[in-house]
C-alpha positions in Angstrom: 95.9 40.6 54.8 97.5 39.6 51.3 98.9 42.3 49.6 97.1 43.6 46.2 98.7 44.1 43.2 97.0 45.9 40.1 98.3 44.8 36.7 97.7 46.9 33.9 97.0 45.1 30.0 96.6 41.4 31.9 94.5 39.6 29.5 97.3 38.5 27.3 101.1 38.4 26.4 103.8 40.1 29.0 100.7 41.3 31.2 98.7 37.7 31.4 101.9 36.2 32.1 102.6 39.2 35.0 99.7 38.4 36.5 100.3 34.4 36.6 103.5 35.0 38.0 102.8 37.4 40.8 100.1 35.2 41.9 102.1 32.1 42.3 104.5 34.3 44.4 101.1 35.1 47.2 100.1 38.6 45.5 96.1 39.2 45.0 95.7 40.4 41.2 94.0 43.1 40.2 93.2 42.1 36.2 92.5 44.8 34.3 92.0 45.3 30.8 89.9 47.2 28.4 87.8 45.6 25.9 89.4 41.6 26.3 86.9 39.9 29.0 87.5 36.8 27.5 91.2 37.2 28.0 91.3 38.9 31.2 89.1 36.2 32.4 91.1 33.3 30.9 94.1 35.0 33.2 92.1 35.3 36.1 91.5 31.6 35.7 95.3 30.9 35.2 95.3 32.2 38.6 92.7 30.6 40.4 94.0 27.3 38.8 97.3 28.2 40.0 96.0 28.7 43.7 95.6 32.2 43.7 93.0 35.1 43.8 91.9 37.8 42.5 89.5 39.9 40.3 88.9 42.0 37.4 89.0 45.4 36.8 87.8 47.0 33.4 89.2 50.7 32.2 90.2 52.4 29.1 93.9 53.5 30.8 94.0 56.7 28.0 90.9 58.1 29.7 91.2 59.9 32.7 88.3 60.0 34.2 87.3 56.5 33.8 90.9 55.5 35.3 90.0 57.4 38.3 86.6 56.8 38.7 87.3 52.8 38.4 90.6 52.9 40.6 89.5 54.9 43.3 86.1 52.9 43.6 88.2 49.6 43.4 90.4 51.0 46.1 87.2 51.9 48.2 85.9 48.6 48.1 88.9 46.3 48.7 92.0 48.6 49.9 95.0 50.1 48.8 97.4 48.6 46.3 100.7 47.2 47.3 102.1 47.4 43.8 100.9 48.5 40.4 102.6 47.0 37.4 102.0 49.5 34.5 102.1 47.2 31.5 99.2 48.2 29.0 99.9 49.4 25.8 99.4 49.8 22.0 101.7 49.9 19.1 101.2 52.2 16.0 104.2 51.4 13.9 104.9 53.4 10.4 107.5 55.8 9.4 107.6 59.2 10.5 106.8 60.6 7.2 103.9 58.6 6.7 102.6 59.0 10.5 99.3 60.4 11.0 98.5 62.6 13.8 96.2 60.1 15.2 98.6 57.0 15.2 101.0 59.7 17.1 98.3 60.7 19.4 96.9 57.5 19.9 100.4 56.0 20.7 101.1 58.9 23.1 97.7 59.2 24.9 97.6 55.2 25.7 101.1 54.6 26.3 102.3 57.9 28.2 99.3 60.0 29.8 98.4 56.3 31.2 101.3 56.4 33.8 99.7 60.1 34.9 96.0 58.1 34.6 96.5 55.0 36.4 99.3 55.5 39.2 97.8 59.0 40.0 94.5 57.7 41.9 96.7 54.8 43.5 100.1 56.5 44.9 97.9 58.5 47.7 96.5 55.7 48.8 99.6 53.2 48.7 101.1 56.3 51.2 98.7 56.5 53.6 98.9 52.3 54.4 102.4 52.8 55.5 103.4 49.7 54.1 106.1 50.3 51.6 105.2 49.4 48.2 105.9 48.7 44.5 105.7 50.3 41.2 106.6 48.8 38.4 106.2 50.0 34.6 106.5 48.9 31.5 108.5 50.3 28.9 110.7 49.4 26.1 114.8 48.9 24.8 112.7 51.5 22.1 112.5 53.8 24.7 116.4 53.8 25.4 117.9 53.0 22.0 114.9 54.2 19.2 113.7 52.1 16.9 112.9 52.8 12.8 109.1 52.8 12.6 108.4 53.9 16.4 109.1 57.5 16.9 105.9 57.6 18.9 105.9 54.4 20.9 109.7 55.3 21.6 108.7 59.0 22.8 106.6 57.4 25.0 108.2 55.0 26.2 111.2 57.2 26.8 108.7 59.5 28.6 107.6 57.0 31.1 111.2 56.3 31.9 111.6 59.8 33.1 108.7 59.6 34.9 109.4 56.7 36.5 113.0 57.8 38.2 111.1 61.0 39.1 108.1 59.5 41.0 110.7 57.2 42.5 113.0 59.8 44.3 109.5 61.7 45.2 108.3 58.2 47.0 111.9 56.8 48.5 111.7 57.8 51.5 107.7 56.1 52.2 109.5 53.0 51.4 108.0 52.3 48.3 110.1 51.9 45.3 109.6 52.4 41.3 111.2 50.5 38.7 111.1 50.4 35.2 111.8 47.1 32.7 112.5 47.4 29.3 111.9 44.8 27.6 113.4 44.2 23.7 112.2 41.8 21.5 109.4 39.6 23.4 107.2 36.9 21.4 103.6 38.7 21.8 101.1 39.8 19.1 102.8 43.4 19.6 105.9 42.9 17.9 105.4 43.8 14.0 107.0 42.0 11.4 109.3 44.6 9.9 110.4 45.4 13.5 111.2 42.0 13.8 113.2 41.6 10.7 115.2 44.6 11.5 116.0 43.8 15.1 116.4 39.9 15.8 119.6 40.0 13.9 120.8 42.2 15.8 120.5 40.3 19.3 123.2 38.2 20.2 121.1 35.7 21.7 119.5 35.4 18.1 115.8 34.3 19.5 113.0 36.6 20.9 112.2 36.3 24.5 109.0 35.3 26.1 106.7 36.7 27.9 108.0 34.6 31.0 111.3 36.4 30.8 109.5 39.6 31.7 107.4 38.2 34.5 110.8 36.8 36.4 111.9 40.0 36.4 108.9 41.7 37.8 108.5 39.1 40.3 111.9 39.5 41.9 111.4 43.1 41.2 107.7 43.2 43.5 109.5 41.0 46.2 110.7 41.8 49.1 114.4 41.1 48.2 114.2 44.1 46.0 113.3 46.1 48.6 117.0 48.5 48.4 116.2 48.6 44.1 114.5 52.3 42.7 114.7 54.4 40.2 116.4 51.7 37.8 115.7 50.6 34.1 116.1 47.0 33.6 116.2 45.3 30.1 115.1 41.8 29.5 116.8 41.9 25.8 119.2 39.1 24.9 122.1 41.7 24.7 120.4 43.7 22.3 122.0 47.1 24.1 
């Protein structure tokens, strides 16, 4: 049976290009995304184009009953994951002073409580097959370093770096592993301008990454040639730290 993978935020940027990636390498892609059909299905294309399969899987991933309620019915239908790649995300960049409580909250609900949201109703399951397994999430250089402008996206993102090394020592010995990459400055709709302008001097490799760069790493990362690599962060930054 061909091992399922759920990718979180796949209709575009790092998450589209996840998905693409993981297919090529024999994974069946779960495609989820929120309000982007268009896109998801444009990657879900991608992948049938590519040779692979999959399907797609619509939930808001800062609501946590609609996480469970789509996840676990998925999971009913078609089996437990193999991996989950927690990607999704959202940006609410300003300085602190000027930050509203609902760009922090927004930031925070989405970008944290999602790792609680989504990998909650597929850990149990991903036990009980006895097959190892992968989980991968998404965070950010912001989430290690800081950034000007981000003190909620950073939070977060330092949050689900915790979380991450703490679910992975609780699921080491079931074989399955949890990783987290950080990527720095990558060439997606996400990155705002003045976050740009600040930071790309500052890598030595003086260019932004692509989307590709990330995928690489989560496709060695869901192989089976990681399979002695958990609880790490991993940054796909040009040097930036």
């Amino acid at each position: 049976m061909t091992r399922q993978v759920l990718v979180t935020g796949a209709s575009k940027g790092i998450g589209r290009a996840i998905a693409t990636q993981l297919a090529k390498d024999g994974f069946s892609i779960v495609v989820h995304y929120m309000s982007d059909e268009a896109g998801a299905a444009a990657t879900l294309q991608e992948i049938v184009t590519a040779g692979g399969n999959g399907r797609l899987l619509p939930f808001d991933i800062s609501d946590r009953e609609q996480c469970r309620e789509q996840i676990e019915q998925d999971i009913a239908q078609n089996g437990a994951y193999y991996g989950v790649v927690s990607n999704a995300g959202i940006t609410r960049d300003t300085a602190f002073p000027a930050m509203t409580a609902e760009e922090w909250d927004g930031v925070i609900h989405t970008n944290l409580d999602s790792f609680y949201n989504v990998l909650h109703p597929c850990v149990m399951p991903m036990v009980r097959l006895r097959k190892g397994g992968r989980i991968i999430t998404v965070a950010s250089v912001s989430g290690i370093m800081g950034n000007r402008g981000q003190t909620n996206y950073s939070a977060a993102k330092a949050g689900v770096i915790g979380a991450t090394k703490s679910l992975a020592l609780e699921l080491a010995k079931r074989n399955i592993t949890a990783n987290c990459v950080a990527p720095g400055l990558i060439d997606t709709g996400m990155v705002d301008e003045t976050v740009k302008q600040h930071a790309l001097p500052q890598v030595p490799m003086r260019r932004m990454g692509e989307p590709e760069d990330v995928a690489g790493l989560v496709s060695y990362l869901m192989s089976d040639r990681a399979n002695y690599i958990t609880r790490q962060v991993i940054s796909v930054n040009g040097g930036l730290i």
